[in-house]
C-alpha positions as protocol buffer text, in pm:
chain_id: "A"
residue {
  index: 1
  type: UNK
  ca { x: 12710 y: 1318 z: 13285 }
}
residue {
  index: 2
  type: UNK
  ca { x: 13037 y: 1093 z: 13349 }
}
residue {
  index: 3
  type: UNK
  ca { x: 13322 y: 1316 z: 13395 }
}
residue {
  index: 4
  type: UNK
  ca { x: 13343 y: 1693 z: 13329 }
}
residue {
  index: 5
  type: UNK
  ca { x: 13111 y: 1969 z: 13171 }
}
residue {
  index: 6
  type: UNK
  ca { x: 13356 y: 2026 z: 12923 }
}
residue {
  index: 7
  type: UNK
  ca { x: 13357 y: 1667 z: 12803 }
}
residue {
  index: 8
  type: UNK
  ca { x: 12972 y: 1626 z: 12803 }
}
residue {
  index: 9
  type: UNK
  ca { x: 12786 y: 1709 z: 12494 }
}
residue {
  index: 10
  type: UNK
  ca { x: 12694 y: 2000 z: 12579 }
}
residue {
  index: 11
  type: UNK
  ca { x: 13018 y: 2131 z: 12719 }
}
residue {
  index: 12
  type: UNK
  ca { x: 13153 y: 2043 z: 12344 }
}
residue {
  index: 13
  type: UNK
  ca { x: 12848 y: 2221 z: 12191 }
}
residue {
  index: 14
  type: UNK
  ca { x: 12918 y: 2553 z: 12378 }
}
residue {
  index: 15
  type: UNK
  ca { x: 13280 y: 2545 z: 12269 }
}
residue {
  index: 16
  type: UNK
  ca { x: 13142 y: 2596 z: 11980 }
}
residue {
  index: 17
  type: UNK
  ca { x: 12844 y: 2851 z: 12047 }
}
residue {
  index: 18
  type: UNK
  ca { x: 12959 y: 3033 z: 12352 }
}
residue {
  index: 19
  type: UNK
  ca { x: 12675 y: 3152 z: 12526 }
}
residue {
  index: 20
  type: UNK
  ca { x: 12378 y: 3177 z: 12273 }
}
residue {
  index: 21
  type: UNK
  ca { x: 12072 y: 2994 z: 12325 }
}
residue {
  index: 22
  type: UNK
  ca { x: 12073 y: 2639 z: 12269 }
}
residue {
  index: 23
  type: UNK
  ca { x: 11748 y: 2372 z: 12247 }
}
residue {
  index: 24
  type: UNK
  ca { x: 11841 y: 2068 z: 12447 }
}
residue {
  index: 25
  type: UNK
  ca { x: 11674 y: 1744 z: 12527 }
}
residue {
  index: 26
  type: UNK
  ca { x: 11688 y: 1624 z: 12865 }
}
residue {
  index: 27
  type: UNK
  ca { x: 11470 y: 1445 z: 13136 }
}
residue {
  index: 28
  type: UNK
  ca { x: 11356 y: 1553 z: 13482 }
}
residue {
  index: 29
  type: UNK
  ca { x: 11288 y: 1270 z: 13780 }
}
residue {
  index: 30
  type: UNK
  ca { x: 11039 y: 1301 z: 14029 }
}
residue {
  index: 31
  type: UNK
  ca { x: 11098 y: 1041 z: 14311 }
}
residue {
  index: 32
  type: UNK
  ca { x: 10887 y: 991 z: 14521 }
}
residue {
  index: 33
  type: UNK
  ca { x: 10886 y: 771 z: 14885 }
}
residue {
  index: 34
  type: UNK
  ca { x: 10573 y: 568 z: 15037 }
}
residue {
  index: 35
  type: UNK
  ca { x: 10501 y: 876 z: 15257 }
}
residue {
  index: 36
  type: UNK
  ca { x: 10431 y: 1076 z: 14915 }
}
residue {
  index: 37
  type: UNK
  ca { x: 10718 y: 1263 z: 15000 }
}
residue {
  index: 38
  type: UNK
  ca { x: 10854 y: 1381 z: 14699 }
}
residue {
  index: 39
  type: UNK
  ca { x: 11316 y: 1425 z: 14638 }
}
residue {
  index: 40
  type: UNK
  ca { x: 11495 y: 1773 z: 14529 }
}
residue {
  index: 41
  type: UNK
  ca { x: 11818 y: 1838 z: 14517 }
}
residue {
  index: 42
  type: UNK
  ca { x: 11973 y: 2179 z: 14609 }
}
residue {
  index: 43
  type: UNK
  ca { x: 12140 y: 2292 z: 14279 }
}
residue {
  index: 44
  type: UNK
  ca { x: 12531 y: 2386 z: 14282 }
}
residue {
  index: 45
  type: UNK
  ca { x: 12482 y: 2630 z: 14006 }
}
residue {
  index: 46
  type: UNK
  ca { x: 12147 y: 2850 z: 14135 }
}
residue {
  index: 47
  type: UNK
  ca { x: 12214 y: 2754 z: 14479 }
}
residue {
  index: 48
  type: UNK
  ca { x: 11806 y: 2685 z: 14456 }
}
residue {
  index: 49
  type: UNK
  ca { x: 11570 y: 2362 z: 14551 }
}
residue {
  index: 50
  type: UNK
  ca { x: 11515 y: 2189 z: 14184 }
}
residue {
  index: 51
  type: UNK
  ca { x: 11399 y: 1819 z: 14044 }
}
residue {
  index: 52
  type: UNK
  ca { x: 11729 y: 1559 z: 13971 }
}
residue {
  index: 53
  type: UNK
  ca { x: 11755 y: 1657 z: 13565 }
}
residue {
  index: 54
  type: UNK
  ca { x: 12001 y: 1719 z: 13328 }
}
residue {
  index: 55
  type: UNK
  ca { x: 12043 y: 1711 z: 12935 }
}
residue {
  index: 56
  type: UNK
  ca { x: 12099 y: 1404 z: 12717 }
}
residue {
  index: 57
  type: UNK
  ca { x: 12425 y: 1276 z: 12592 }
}
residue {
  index: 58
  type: UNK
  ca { x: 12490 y: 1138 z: 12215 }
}
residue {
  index: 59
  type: UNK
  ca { x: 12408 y: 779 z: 12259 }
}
residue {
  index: 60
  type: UNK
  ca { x: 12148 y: 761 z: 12563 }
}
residue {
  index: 61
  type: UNK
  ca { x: 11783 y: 742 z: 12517 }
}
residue {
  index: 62
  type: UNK
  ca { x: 11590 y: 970 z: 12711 }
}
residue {
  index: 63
  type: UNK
  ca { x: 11545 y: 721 z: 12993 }
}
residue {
  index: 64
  type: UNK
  ca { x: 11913 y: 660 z: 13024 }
}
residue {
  index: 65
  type: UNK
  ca { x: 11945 y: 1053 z: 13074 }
}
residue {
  index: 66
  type: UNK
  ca { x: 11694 y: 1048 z: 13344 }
}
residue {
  index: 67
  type: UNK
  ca { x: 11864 y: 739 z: 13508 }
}
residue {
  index: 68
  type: UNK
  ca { x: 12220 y: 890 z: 13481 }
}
residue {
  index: 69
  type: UNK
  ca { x: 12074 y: 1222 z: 13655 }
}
residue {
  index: 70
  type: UNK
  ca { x: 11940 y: 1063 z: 13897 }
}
residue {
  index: 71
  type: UNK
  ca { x: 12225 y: 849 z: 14014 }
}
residue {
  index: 72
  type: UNK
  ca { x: 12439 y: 1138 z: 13948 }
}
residue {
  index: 73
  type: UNK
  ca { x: 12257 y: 1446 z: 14175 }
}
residue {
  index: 74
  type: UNK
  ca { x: 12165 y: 1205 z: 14447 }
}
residue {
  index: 75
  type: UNK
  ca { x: 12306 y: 891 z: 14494 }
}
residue {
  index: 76
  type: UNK
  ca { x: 11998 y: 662 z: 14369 }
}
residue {
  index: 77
  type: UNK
  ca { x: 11929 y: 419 z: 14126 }
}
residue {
  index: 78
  type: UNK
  ca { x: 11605 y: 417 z: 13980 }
}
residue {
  index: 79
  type: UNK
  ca { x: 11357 y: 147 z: 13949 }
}
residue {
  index: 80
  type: UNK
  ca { x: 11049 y: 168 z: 13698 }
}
residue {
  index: 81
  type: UNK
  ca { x: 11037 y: 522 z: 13528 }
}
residue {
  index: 82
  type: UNK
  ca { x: 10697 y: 576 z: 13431 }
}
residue {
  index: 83
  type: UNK
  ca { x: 10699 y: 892 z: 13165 }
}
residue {
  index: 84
  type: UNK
  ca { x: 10432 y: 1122 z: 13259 }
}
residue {
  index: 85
  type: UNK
  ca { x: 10473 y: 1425 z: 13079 }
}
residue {
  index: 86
  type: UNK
  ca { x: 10664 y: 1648 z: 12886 }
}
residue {
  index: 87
  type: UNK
  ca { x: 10788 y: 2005 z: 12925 }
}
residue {
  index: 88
  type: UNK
  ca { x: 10913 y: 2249 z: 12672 }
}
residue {
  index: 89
  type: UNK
  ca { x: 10752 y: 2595 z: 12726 }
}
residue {
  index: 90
  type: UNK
  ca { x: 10972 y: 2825 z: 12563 }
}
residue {
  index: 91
  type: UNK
  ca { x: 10934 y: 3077 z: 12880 }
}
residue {
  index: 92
  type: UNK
  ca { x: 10926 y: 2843 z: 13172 }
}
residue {
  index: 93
  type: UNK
  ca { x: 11138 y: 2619 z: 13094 }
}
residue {
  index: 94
  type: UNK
  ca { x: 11428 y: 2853 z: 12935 }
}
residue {
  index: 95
  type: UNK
  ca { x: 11727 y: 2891 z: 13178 }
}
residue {
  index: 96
  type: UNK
  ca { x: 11937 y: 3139 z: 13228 }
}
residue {
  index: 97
  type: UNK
  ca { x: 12268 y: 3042 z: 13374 }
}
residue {
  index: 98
  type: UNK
  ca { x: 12448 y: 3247 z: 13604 }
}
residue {
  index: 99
  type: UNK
  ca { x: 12747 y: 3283 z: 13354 }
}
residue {
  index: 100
  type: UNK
  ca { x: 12512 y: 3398 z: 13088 }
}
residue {
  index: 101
  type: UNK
  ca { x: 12458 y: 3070 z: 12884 }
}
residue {
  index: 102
  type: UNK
  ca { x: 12079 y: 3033 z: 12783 }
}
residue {
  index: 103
  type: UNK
  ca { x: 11929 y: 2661 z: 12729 }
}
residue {
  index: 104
  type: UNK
  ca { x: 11555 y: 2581 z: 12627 }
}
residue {
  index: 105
  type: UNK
  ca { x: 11476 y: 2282 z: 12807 }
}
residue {
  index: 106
  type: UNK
  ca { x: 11276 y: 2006 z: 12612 }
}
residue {
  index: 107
  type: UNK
  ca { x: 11241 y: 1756 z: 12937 }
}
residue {
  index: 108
  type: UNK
  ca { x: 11064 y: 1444 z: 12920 }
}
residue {
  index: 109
  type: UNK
  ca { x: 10958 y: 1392 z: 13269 }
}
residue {
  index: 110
  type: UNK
  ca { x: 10990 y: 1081 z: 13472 }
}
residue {
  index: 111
  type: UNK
  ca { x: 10820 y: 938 z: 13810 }
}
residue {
  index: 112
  type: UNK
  ca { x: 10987 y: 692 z: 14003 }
}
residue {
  index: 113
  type: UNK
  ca { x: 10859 y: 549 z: 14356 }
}
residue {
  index: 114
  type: UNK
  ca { x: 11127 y: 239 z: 14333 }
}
residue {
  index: 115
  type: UNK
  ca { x: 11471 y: 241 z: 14395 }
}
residue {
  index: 116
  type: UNK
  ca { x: 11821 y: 121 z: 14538 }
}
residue {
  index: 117
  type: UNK
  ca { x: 12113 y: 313 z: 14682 }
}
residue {
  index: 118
  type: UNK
  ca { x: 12217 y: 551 z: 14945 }
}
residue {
  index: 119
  type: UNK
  ca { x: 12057 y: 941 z: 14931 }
}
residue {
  index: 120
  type: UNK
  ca { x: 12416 y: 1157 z: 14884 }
}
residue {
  index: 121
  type: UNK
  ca { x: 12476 y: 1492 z: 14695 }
}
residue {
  index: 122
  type: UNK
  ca { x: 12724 y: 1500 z: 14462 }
}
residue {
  index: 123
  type: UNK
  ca { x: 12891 y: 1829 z: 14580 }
}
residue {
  index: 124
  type: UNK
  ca { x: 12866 y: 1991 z: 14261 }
}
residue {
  index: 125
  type: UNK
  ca { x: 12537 y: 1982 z: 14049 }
}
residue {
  index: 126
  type: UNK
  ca { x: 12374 y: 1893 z: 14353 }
}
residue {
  index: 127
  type: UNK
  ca { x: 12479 y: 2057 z: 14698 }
}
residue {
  index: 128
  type: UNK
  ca { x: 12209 y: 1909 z: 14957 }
}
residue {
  index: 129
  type: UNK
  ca { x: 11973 y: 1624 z: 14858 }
}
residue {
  index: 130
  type: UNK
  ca { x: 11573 y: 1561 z: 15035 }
}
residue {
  index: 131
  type: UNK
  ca { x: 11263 y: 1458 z: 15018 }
}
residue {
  index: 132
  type: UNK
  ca { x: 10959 y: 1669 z: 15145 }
}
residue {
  index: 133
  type: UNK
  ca { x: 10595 y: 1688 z: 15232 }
}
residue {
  index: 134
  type: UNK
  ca { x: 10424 y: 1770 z: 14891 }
}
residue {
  index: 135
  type: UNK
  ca { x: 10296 y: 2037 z: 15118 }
}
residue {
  index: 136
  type: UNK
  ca { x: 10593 y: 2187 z: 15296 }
}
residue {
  index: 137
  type: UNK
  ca { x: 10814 y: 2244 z: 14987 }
}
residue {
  index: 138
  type: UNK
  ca { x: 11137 y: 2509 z: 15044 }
}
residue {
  index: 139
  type: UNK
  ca { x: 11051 y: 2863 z: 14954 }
}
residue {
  index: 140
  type: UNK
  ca { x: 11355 y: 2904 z: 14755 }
}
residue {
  index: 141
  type: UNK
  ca { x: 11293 y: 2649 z: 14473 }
}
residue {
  index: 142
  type: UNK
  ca { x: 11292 y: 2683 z: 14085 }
}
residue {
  index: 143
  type: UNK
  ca { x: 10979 y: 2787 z: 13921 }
}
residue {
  index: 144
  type: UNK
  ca { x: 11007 y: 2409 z: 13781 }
}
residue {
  index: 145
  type: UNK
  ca { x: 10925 y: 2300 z: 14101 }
}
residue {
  index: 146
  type: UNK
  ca { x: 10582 y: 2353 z: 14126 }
}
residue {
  index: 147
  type: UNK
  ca { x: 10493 y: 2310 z: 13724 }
}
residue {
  index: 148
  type: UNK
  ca { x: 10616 y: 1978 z: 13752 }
}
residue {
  index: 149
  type: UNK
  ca { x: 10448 y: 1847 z: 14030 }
}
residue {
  index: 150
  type: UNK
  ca { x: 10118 y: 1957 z: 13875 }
}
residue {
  index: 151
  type: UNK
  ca { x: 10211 y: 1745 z: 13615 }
}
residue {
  index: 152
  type: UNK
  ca { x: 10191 y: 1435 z: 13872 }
}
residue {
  index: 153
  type: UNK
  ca { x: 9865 y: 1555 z: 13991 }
}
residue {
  index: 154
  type: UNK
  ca { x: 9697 y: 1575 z: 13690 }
}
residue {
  index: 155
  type: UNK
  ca { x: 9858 y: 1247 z: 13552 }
}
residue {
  index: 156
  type: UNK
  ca { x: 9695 y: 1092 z: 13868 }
}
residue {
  index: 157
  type: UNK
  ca { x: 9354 y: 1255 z: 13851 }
}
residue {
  index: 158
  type: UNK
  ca { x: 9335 y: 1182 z: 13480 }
}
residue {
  index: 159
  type: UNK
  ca { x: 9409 y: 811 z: 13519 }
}
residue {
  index: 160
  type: UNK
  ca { x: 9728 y: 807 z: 13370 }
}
residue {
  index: 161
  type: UNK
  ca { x: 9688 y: 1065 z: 13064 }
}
residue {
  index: 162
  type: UNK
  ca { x: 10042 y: 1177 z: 12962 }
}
residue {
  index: 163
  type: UNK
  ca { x: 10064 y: 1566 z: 12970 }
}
residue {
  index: 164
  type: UNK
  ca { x: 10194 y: 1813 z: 12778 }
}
residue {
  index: 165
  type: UNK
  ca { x: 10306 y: 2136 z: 12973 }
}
């Protein structure tokens, strides 16, 4: 999102709404270096180890949101996004903001292992920006976390099968 919350779509939409629970396409990005080291961003809002993601604005395709996010949280540009799954479980993937807005996530995730730029947080949706050992992840990450990755796994051990979770 270019600019402030209030001017995104969904800024405008909760204007409107307040704080009631709201469906919301979006896209998730899971980046991924030639170590298999995966990226997360430290979230400004849960102050907790999450995927680059946001929601979609009027006008982008899904892969545009997933691009934008991505340059947005942490500084990169993506190469090749390879859609491997999407997610819209209406208990995992509902969030509850700290100021009491509630948004079910429909995310079409992403997997990237090209891109160009320099690895910076934004200082606002995203506080700290790394990758990690697919095995040493930080204790204090979003349930999202972990769902999503086993959506790469079983992409991979599948042979490429998108999945559903």
């Amino acid at each position: 999102m270019s600019g402030s919350f209030a001017d995104s779509y969904l800024g405008r939409l909760r204007a409107i709404i307040g704080p009631r629970p709201v469906l919301m396409p979006g896209a998730r990005v899971i980046v991924e270096n030639p170590a298999g080291e995966i990226l997360l961003i430290r979230r400004g809002d849960f102050q907790l180890w999450s995927w680059p993601a946001g929601s979609a604005e009027m006008g982008q395709t899904i892969e545009d949101t997933a691009r934008t996010e991505l340059r947005e949280e942490t500084g990169l540009v993506a190469g090749p996004l390879t859609p491997i799954g999407f997610a819209s479980h209406p208990e995992h993937d509902r969030v509850a903001y700290p100021h009491g807005d509630v948004l079910y996530a429909y995310a079409m995730i992403f997997h990237a292992t090209a891109w160009e730029g320099e690895l910076r947080a934004d200082g606002h949706e995203s506080l700290d920006v790394q990758f990690f050992a697919q095995d040493a992840l930080p204790e204090d990450r979003t349930g999202t976390v972990d769902r999503t990755l086993g959506v790469l796994h079983r992409f991979r051990a599948s042979g490429g099968v998108f999945q559903l979770i």
